[in-house]
Biotite code that builds the C-alpha atoms (Angstrom):
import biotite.structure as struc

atoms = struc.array([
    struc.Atom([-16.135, 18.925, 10.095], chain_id="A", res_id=1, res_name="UNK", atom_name="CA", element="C"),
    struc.Atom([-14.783, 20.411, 6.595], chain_id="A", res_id=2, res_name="UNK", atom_name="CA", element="C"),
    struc.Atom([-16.736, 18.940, 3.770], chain_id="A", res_id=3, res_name="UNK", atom_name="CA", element="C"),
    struc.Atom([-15.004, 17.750, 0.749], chain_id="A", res_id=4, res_name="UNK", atom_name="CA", element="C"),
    struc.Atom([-13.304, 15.090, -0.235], chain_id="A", res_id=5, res_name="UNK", atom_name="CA", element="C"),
    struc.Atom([-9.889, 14.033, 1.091], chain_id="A", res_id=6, res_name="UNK", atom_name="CA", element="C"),
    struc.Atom([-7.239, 11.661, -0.189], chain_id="A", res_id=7, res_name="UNK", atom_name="CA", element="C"),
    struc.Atom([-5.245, 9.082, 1.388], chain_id="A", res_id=8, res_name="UNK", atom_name="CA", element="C"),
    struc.Atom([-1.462, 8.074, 0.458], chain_id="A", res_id=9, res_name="UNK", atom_name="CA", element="C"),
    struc.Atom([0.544, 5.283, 2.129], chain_id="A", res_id=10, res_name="UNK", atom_name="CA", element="C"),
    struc.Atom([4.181, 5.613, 0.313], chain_id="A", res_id=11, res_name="UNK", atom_name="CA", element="C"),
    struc.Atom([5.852, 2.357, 0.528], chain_id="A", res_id=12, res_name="UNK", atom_name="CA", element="C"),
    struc.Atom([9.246, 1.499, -1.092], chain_id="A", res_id=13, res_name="UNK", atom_name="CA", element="C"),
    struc.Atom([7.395, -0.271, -4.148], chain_id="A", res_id=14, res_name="UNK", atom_name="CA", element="C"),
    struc.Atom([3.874, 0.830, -4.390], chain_id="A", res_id=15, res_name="UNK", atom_name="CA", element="C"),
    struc.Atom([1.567, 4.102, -3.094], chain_id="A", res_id=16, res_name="UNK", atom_name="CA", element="C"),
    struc.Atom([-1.714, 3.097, -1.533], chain_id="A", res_id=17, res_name="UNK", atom_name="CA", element="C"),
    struc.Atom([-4.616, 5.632, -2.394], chain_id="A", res_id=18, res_name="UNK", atom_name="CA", element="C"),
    struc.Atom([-7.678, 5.858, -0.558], chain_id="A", res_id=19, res_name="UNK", atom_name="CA", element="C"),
    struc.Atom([-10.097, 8.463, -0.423], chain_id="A", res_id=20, res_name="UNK", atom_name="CA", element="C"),
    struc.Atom([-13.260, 9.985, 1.983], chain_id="A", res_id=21, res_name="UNK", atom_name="CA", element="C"),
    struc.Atom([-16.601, 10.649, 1.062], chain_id="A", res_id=22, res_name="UNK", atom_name="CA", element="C"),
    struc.Atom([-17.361, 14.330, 0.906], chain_id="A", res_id=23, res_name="UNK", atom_name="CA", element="C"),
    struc.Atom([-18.616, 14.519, 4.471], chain_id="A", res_id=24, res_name="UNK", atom_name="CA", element="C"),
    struc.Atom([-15.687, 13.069, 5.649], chain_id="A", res_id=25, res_name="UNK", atom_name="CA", element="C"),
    struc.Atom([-17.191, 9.989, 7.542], chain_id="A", res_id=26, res_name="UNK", atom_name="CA", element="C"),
    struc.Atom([-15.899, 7.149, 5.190], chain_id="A", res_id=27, res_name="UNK", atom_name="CA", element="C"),
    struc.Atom([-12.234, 6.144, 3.913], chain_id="A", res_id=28, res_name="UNK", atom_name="CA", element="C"),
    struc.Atom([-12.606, 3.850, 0.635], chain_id="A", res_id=29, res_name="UNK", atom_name="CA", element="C"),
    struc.Atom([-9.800, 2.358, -1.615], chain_id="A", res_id=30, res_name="UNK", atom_name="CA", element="C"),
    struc.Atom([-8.942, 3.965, -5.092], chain_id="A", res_id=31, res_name="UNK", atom_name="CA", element="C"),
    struc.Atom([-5.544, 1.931, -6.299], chain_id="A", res_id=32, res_name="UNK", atom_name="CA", element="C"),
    struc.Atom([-2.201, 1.581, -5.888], chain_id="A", res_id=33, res_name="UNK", atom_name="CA", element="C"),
    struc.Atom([0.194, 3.412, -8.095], chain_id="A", res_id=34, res_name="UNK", atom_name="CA", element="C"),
    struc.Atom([3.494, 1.355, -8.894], chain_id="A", res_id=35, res_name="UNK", atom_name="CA", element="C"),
    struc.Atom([6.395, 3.619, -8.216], chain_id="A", res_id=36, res_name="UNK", atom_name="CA", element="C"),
    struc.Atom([8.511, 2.544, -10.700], chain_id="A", res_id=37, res_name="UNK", atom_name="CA", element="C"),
    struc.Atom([6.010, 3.634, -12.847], chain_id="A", res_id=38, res_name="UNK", atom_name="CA", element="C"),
    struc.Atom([7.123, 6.426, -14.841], chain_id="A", res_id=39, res_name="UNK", atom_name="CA", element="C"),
    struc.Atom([5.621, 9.430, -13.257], chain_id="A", res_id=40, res_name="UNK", atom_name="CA", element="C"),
    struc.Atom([4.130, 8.180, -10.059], chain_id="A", res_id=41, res_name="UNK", atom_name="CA", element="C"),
    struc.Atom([3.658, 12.151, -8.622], chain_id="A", res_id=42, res_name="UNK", atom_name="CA", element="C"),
    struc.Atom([2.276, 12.803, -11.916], chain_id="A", res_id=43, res_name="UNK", atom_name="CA", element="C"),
    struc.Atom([-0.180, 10.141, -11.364], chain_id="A", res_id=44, res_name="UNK", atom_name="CA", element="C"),
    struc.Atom([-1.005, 11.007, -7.995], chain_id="A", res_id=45, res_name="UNK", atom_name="CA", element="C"),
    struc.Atom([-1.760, 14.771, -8.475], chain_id="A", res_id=46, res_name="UNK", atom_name="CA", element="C"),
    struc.Atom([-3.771, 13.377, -11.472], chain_id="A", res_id=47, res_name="UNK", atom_name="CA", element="C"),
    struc.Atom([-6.369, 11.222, -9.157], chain_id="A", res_id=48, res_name="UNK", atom_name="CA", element="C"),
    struc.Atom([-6.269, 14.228, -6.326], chain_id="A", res_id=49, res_name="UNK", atom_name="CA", element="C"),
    struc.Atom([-7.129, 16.387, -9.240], chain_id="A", res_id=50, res_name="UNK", atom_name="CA", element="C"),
    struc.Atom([-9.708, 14.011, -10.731], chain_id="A", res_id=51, res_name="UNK", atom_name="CA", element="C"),
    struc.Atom([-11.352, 13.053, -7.016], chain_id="A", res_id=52, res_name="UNK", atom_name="CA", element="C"),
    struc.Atom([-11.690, 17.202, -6.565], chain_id="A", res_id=53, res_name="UNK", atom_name="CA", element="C"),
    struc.Atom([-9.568, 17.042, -3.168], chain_id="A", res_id=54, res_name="UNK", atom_name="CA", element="C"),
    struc.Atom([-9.644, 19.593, -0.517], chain_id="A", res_id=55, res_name="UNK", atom_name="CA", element="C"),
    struc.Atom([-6.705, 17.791, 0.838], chain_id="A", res_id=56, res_name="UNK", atom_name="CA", element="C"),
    struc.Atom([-4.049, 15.199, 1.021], chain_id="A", res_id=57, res_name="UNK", atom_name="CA", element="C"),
    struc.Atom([-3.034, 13.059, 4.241], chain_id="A", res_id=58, res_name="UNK", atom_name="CA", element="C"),
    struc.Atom([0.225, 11.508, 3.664], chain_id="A", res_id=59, res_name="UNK", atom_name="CA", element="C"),
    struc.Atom([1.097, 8.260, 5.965], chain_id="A", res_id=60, res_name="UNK", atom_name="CA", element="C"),
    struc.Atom([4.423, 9.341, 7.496], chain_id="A", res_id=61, res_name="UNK", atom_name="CA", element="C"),
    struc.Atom([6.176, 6.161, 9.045], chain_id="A", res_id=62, res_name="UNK", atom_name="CA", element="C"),
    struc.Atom([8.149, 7.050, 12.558], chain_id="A", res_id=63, res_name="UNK", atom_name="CA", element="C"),
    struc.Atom([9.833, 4.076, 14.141], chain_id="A", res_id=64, res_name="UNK", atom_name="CA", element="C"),
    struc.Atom([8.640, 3.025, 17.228], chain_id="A", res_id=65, res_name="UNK", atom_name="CA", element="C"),
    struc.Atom([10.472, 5.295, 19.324], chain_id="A", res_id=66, res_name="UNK", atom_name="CA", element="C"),
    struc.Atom([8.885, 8.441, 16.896], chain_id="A", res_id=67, res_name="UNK", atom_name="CA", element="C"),
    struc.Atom([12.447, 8.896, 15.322], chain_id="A", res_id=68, res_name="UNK", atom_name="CA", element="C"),
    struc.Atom([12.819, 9.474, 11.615], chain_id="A", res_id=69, res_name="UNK", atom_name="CA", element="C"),
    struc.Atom([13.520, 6.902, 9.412], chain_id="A", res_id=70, res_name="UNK", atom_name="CA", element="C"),
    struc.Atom([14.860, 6.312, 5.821], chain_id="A", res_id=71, res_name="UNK", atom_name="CA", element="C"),
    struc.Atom([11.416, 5.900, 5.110], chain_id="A", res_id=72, res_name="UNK", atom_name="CA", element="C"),
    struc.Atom([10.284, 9.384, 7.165], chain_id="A", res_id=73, res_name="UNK", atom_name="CA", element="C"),
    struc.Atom([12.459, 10.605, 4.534], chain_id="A", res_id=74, res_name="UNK", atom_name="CA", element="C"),
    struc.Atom([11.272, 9.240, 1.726], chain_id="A", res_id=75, res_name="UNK", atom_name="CA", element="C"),
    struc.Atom([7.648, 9.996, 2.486], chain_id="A", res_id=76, res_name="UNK", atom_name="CA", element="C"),
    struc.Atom([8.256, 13.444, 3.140], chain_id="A", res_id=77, res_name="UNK", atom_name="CA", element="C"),
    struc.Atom([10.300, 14.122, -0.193], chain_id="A", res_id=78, res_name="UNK", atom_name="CA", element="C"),
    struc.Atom([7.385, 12.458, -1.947], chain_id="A", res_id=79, res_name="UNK", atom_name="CA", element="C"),
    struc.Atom([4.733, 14.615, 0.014], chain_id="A", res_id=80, res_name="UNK", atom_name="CA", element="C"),
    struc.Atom([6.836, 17.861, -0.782], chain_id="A", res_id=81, res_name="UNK", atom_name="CA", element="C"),
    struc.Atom([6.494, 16.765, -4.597], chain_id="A", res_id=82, res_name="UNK", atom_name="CA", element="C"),
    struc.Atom([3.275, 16.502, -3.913], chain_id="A", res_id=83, res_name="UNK", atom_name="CA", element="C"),
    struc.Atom([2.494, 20.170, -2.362], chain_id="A", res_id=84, res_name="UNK", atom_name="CA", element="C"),
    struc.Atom([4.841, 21.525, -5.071], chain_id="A", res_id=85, res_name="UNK", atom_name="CA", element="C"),
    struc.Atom([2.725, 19.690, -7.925], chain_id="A", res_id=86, res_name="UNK", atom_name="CA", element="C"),
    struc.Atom([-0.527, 20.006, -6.533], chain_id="A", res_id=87, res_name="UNK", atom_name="CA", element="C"),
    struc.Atom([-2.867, 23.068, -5.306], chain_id="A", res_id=88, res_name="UNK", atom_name="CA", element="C"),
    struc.Atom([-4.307, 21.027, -2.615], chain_id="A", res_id=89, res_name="UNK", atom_name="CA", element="C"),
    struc.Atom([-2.471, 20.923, 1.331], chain_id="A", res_id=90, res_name="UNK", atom_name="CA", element="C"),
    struc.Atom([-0.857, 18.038, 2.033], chain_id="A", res_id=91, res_name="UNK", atom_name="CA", element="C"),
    struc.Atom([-0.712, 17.068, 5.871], chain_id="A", res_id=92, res_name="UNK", atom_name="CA", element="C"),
    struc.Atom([0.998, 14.112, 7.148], chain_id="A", res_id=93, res_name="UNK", atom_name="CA", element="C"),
    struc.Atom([0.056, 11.825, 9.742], chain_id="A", res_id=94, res_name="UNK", atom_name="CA", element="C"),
    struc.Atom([1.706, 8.800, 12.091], chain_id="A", res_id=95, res_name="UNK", atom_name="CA", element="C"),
    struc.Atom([1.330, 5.553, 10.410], chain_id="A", res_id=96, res_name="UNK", atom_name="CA", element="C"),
    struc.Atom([3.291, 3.748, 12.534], chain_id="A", res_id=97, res_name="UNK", atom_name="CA", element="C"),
    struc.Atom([2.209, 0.166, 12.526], chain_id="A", res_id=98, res_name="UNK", atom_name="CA", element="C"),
    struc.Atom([-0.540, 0.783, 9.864], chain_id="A", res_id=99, res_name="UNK", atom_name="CA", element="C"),
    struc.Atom([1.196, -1.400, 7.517], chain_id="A", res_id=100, res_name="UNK", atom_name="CA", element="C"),
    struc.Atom([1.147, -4.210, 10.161], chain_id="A", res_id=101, res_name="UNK", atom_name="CA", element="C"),
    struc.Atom([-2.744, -3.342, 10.557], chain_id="A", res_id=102, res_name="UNK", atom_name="CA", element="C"),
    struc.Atom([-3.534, -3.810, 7.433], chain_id="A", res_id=103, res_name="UNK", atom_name="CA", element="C"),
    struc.Atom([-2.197, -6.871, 7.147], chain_id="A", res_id=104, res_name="UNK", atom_name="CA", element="C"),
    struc.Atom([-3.820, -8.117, 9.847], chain_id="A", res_id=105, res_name="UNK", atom_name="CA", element="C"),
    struc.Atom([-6.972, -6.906, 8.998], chain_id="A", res_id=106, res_name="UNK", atom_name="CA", element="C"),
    struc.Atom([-6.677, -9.246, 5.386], chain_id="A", res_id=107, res_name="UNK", atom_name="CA", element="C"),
    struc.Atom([-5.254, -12.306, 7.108], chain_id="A", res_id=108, res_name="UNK", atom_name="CA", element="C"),
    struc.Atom([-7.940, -12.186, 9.586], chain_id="A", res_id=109, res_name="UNK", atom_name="CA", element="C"),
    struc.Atom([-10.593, -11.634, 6.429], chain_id="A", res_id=110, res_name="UNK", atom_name="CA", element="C"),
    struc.Atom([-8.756, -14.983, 5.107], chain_id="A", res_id=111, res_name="UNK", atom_name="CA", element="C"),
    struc.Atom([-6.807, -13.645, 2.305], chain_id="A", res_id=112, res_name="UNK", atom_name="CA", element="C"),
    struc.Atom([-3.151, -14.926, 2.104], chain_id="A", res_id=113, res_name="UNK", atom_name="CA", element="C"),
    struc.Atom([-0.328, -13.026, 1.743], chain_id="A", res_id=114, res_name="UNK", atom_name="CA", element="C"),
    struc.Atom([0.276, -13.573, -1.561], chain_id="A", res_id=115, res_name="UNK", atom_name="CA", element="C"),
    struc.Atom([-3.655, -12.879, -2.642], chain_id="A", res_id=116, res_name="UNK", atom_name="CA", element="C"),
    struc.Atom([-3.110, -9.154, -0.701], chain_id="A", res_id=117, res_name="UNK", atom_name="CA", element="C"),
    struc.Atom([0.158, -7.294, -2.377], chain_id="A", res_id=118, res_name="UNK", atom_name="CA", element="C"),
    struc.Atom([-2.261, -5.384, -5.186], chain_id="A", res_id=119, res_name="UNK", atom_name="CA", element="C"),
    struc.Atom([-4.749, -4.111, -1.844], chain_id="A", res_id=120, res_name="UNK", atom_name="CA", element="C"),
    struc.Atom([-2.570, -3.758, 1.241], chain_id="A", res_id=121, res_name="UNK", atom_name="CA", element="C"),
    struc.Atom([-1.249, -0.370, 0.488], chain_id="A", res_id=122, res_name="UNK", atom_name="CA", element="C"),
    struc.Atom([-4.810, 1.011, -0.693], chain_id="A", res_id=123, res_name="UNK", atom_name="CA", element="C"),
    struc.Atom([-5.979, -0.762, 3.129], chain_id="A", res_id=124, res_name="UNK", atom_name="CA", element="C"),
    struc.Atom([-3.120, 1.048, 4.486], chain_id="A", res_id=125, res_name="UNK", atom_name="CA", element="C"),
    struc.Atom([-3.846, 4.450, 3.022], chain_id="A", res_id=126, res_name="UNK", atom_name="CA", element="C"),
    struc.Atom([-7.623, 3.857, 4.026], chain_id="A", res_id=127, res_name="UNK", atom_name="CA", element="C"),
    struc.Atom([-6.602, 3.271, 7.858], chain_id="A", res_id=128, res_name="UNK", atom_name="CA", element="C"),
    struc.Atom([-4.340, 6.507, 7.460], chain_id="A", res_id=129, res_name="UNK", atom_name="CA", element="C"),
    struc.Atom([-7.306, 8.396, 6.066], chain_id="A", res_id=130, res_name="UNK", atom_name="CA", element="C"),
    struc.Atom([-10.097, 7.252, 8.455], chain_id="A", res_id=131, res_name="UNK", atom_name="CA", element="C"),
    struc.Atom([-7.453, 7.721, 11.490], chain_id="A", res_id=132, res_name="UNK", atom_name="CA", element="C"),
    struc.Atom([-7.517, 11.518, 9.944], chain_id="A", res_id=133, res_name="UNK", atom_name="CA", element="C"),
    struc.Atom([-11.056, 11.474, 9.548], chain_id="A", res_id=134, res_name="UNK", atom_name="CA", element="C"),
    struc.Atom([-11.557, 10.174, 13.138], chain_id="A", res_id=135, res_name="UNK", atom_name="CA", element="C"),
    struc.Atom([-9.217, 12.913, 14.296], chain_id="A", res_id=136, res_name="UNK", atom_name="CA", element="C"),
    struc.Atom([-10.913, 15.438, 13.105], chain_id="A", res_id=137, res_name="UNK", atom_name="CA", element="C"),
    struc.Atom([-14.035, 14.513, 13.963], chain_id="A", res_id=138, res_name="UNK", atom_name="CA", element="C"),
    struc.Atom([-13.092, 14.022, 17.319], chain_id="A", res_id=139, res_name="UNK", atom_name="CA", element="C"),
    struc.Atom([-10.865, 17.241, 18.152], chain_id="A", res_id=140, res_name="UNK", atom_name="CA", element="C"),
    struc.Atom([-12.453, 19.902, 15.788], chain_id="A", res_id=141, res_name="UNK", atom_name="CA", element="C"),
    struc.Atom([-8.706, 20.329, 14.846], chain_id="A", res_id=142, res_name="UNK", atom_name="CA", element="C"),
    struc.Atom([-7.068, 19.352, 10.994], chain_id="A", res_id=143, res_name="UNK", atom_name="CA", element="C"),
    struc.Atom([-5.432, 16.245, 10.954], chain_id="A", res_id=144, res_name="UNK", atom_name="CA", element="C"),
    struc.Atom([-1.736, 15.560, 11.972], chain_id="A", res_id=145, res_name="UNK", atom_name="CA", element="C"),
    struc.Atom([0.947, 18.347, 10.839], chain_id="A", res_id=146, res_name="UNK", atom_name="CA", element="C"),
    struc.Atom([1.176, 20.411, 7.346], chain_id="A", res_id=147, res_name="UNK", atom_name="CA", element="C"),
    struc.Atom([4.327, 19.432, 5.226], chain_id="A", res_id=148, res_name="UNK", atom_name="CA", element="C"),
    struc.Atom([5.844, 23.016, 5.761], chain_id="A", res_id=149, res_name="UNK", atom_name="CA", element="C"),
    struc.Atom([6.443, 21.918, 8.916], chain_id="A", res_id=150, res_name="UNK", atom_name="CA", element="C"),
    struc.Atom([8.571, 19.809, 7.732], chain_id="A", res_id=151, res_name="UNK", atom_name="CA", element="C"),
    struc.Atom([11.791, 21.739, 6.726], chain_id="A", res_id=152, res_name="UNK", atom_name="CA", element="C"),
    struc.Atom([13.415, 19.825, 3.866], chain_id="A", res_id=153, res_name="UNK", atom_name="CA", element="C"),
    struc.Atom([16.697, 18.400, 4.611], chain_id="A", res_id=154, res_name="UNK", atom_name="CA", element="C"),
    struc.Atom([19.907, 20.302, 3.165], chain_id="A", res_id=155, res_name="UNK", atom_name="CA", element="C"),
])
């Protein structure tokens, strides 16, 4: 396992969730969420991956059920290429699908309401994103999911 710390994003439609791992990479812990209507939310971003001293990003990237790109598949991955293009650090994306419904889960059965858990569930989401990475990793000896330039940007 790499040592360093790694950082967590789960891009949703109103906020980014940002988690990040110890620097052994055992532990996914929630930073904040960033509001995206802020006025420089990448700007923000690269800030805290800058500030945290990242070896690398993991971006959530939500597939439908089926694993078929999505409006939001899009929109994660031109927000992870801002990312890469901003930042010094690799971004790698990984499946999320259903880690949204997780998370919510996981704070309804902790007793929080729905209303008490719109500032945290996108930080919970990017830390079950980032600990599925970690786990992954652990586990296989391989790096996490597949690097953005994989990706080839839509035309």
């Amino acid at each position: 396992m790499r040592s360093g710390v790694r950082v967590g994003i789960d891009i949703g439609t109103v906020r980014i969730g940002v988690a990040r791992s110890d620097r052994d990479g055992y532990l996914a812990t929630p930073v904040e969420t960033v509001d995206r209507g802020s006025e420089n939310p990448i700007g923000q971003l690269v800030s805290l991956i800058a500030e945290l001293e990242a070896i690398e990003v993991i971006v959530g990237l939500p597939l439908s059920l089926n694993g078929s790109h999505t409006a939001s598949t899009e929109d994660a991955l031109v927000m992870a290429r801002e990312l890469a293009q901003n930042s010094s650090v690799p971004v790698r994306l990984v499946d999320e699908r259903l880690t949204t419904v997780s998370a919510h889960s996981a704070l309804r059965a902790a007793g929080k309401k729905q209303k008490q858990t719109r500032s945290v569930i996108d930080q919970v989401a990017a830390v079950m994103i980032l600990q599925h990475a970690l786990d992954s990793e652990r586990s296989s000896g391989n790096l996490p999911g597949k690097d953005i330039s994989e990706f080839p940007a839509q035309s």
